[in-house]
MARVOFI-905596 format. One record per residue (C-alpha): residue in one letter; x, y, z. Coordinates in steps of 0.5 Angstrom, whole numbers, padded with zeros to 4 digits, always signed. Layout:
REM residues N
AXYZ ...
REM end
This chain:
REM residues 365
X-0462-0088-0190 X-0461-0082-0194 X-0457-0075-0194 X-0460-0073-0187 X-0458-0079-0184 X-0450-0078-0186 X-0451-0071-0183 X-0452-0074-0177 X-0446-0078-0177 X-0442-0072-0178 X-0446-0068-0173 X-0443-0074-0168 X-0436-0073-0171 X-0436-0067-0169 X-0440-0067-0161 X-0437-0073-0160 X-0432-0074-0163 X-0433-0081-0167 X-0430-0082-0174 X-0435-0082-0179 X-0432-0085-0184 X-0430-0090-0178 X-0438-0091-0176 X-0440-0092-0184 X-0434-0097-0185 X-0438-0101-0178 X-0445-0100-0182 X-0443-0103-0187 X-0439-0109-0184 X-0446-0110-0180 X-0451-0109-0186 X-0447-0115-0189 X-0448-0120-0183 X-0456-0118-0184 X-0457-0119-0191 X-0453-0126-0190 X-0458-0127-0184 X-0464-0125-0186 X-0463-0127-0194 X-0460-0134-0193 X-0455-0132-0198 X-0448-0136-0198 X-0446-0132-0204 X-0439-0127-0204 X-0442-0120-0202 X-0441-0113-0200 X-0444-0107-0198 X-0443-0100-0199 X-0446-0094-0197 X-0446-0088-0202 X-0442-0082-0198 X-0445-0077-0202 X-0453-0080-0202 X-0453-0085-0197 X-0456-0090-0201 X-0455-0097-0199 X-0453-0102-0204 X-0451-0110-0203 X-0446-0112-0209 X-0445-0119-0210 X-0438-0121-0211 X-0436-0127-0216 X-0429-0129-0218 X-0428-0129-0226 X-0425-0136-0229 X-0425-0141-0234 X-0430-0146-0232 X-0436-0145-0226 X-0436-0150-0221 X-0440-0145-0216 X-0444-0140-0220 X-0446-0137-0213 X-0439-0135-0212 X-0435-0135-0220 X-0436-0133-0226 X-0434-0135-0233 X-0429-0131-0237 X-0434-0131-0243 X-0440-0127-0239 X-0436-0124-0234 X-0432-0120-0241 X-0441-0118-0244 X-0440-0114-0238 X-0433-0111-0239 X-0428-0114-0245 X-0422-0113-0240 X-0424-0117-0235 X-0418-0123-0234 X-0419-0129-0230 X-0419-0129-0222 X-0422-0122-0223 X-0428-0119-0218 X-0435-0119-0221 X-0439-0114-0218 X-0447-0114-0219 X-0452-0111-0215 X-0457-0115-0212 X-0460-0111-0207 X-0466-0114-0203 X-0473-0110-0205 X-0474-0108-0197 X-0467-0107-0195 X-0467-0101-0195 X-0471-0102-0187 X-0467-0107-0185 X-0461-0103-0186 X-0464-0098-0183 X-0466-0102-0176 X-0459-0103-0177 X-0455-0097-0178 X-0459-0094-0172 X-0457-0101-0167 X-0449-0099-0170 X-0449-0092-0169 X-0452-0092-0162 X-0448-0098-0159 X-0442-0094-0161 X-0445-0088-0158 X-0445-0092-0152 X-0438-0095-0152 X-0435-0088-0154 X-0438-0085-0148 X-0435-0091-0144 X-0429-0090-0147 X-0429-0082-0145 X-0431-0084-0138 X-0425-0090-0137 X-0420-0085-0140 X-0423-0079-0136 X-0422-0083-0130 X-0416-0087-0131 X-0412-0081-0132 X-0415-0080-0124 X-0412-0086-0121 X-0409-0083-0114 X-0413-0077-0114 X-0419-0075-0109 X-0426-0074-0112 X-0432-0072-0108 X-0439-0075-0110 X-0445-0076-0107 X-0448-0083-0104 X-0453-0085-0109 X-0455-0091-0106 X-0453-0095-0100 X-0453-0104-0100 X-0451-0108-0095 X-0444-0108-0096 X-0442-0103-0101 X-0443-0095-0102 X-0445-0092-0109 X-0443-0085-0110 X-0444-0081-0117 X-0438-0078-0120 X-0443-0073-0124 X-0441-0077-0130 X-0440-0084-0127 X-0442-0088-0122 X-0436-0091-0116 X-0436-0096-0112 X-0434-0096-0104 X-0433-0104-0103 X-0434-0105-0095 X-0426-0106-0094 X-0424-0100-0097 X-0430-0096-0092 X-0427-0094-0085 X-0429-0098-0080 X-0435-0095-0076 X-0438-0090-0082 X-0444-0089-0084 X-0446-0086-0091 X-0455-0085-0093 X-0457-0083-0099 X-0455-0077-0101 X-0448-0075-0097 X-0443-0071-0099 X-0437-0076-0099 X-0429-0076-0101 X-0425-0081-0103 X-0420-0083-0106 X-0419-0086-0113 X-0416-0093-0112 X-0418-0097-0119 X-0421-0096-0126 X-0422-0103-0128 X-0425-0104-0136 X-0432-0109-0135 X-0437-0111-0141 X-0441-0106-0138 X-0437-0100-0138 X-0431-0097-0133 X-0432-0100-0126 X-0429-0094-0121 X-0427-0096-0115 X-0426-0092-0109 X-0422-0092-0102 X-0423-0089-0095 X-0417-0093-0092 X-0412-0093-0097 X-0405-0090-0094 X-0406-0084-0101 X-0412-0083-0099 X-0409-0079-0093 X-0403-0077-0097 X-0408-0073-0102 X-0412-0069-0096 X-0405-0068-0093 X-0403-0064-0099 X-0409-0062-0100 X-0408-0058-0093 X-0401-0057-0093 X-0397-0053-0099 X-0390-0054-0097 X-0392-0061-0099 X-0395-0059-0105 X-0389-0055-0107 X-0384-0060-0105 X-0381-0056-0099 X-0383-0061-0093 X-0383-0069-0096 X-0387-0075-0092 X-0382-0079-0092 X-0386-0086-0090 X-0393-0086-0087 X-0397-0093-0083 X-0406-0092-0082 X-0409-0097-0077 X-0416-0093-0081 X-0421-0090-0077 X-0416-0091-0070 X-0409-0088-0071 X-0404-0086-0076 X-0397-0083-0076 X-0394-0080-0081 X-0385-0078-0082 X-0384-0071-0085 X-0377-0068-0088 X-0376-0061-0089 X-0371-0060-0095 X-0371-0052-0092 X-0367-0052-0085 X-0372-0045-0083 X-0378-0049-0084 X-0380-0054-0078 X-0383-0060-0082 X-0388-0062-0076 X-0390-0054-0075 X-0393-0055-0083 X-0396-0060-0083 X-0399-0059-0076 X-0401-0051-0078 X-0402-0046-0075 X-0406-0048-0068 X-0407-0055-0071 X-0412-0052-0076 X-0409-0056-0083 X-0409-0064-0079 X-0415-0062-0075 X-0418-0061-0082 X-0415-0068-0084 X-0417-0071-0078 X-0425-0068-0078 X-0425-0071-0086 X-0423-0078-0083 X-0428-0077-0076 X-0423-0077-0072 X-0418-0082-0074 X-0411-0080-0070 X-0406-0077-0073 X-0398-0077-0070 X-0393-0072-0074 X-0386-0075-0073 X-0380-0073-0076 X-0376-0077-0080 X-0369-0077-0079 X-0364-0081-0083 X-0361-0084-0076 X-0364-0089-0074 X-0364-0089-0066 X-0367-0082-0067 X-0373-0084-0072 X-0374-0090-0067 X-0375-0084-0061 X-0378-0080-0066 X-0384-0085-0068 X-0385-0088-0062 X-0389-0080-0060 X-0392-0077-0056 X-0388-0082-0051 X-0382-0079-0049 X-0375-0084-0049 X-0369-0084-0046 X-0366-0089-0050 X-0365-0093-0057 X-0360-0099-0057 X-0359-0102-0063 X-0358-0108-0067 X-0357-0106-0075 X-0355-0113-0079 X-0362-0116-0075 X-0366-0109-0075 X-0368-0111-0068 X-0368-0105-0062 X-0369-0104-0056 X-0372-0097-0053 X-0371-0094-0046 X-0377-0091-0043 X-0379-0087-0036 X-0383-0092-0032 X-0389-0087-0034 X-0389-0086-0040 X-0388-0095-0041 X-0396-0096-0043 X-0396-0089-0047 X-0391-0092-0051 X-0394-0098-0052 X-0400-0096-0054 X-0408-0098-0052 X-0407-0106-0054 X-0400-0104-0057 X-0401-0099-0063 X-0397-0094-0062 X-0392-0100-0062 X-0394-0103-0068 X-0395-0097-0072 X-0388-0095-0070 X-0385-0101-0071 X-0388-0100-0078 X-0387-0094-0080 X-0380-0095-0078 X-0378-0102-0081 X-0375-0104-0074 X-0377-0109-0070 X-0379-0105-0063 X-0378-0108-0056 X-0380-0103-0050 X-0377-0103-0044 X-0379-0098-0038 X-0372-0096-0034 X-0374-0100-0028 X-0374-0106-0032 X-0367-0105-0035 X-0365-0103-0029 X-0366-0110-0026 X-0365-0113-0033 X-0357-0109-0032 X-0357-0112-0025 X-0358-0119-0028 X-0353-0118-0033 X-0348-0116-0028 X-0349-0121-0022 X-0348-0126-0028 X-0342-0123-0030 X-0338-0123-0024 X-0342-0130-0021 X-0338-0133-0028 X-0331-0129-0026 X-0331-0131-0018 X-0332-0138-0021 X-0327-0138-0025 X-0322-0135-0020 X-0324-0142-0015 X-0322-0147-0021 X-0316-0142-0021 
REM end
């Protein structure tokens, strides 16, 4: 090692931000364990490197006493003083006791050092640059494709989209354009692990936002949100100014801001109901696009009832009871359906009942 090699380190200081001082400190803590490695020594030692000159130099470190019981690692007073007379007992003693070609092992050496931490630096770069990402969307380009997972390259990094955070029926090839959302930076011994999602409820949430300013700004608020990915969802909107209408926002002018929503998810449904912080009128709401007549409900069990025109009983339903069960979630109340003719018979049950009961009390009167 020399001057130009210690120029490099501060060249690297500078580009990439690694501590010199911090790099020769590791250098030197390595050469060490070669020396003891490759010279078999159990002797007491350091190395130093020269920060003006670059030199390399092994001490052997010897600690000043009255009587040597190990000459290897003690020194007597009497010839620890031919050295310097003010030396006292439980002194160091350092002597030079660098191997003839150390100077290439160290410098083998101080090449491994500096380009392991090179590579940890630019993991460390890589981590810190994404973790601050987690919930944002990125756009990368398909990499490679195995039989489960998509590799997407993020320019920097490489991201991962596991087979359950891909939306169901999508298929990507090798060099596609593809959104995602940043779901996870995970630490591995192999570098950052980037996970991404298509599924993930924030997904959705980013690219709303990304389309419509009014929730970027604040001024309409998605209260609650449920996705069945790839089929259906509904979303909950609130505007905190009574002269915007939330669901127009969201919607856009001829339904271009959901429409774009809808494209980059291929197709997935998306209902934009209004949320109300009344929870019969939430309940009517969610269960769009059915119409309803009416919400009974039962507050201490979260449990309601809703009303429906005979015609609108399997539109409120849903196809295999999804518009139903994403209303229930998006709401948090269990969700019983009923058409207006079935109530009518369930009334007309009821009221039989009740007046068979009175007119049998009125016998045993």
């Amino acid at each position: 090692m020399n001057a130009e090699f210690l120029q490099a380190l501060k060249d690297l200081e500078r580009e990439r931000g690694l501590k010199t001082e911090v790099l020769l400190g590791v250098i030197e803590a390595a050469l060490l364990s070669a020396y003891r490695r490759n010279f078999g020594t159990v002797q007491n030692a350091r190395v130093e490197i020269d920060r003006n000159t670059g030199e390399c130099r092994v001490l052997a470190q010897r600690t000043v006493v009255e009587e040597v019981e190990d000459p290897r690692t003690q020194i007597s007073l009497e010839e620890a003083r031919q050295i310097d007379p003010r030396y006292q007992p439980g002194d160091v003693v350092e002597t030079e006791v660098t191997p003839r070609d150390f100077g290439r092992i160290a410098a083998q050496t101080a090449k491994q050092v500096v380009m392991q931490r090179i590579k940890e630096a630019e993991r460390n770069m890589i981590y810190e640059a994404f973790a601050g990402r987690e919930g944002d969307i990125v756009t990368g380009t398909v990499h490679r494709v195995d039989k489960q997972n998509i590799y997407v390259d993020l320019g920097k990094a490489e991201g991962v989209l596991p087979a359950s955070e891909q939306i169901p029926g999508e298929r990507y090839r090798q060099g596609d354009k593809i959104r995602a959302y940043l779901l996870e930076v995970r630490r591995t011994s192999k570098g950052p692990q980037i996970v991404l999602s298509r599924t993930h409820p924030g997904f959705l949430r980013r690219l709303l936002e990304l389309e419509v300013p009014e929730l970027q700004d604040g001024t309409v608020e998605l209260k609650t949100m449920v996705r069945e990915p790839g089929s259906r969802a509904k979303i909950a909107v609130y505007s905190r100014d009574p002269h915007v209408d939330p669901l127009g926002a969201c919607v856009g002018p001829r339904g271009s801001r959901i429409q774009a929503v809808v494209n980059e998810l291929r197709g997935e449904k998306i209902d934009v109901v209004r949320w109300d912080a009344d929870s019969s009128r939430f309940i009517a709401e969610a269960l769009s696009p059915a119409k309803v007549t009416a919400v009974e409900i039962w507050e201490e069990e979260k449990i309601a009832r809703v009303i429906v025109p005979d015609n609108q009983l399997s539109l409120a339903i849903g196809r295999e009871g999804q518009n139903a069960r994403l209303a229930a979630k998006l709401t948090g109340w269990k969700i019983d359906i009923k058409s207006e003719s079935q109530m009518a018979e369930i009334y007309s049950q009821e009221y039989a009942g009740y007046h068979g009961e009175e007119g049998g009390r009125g016998e045993e009167s």
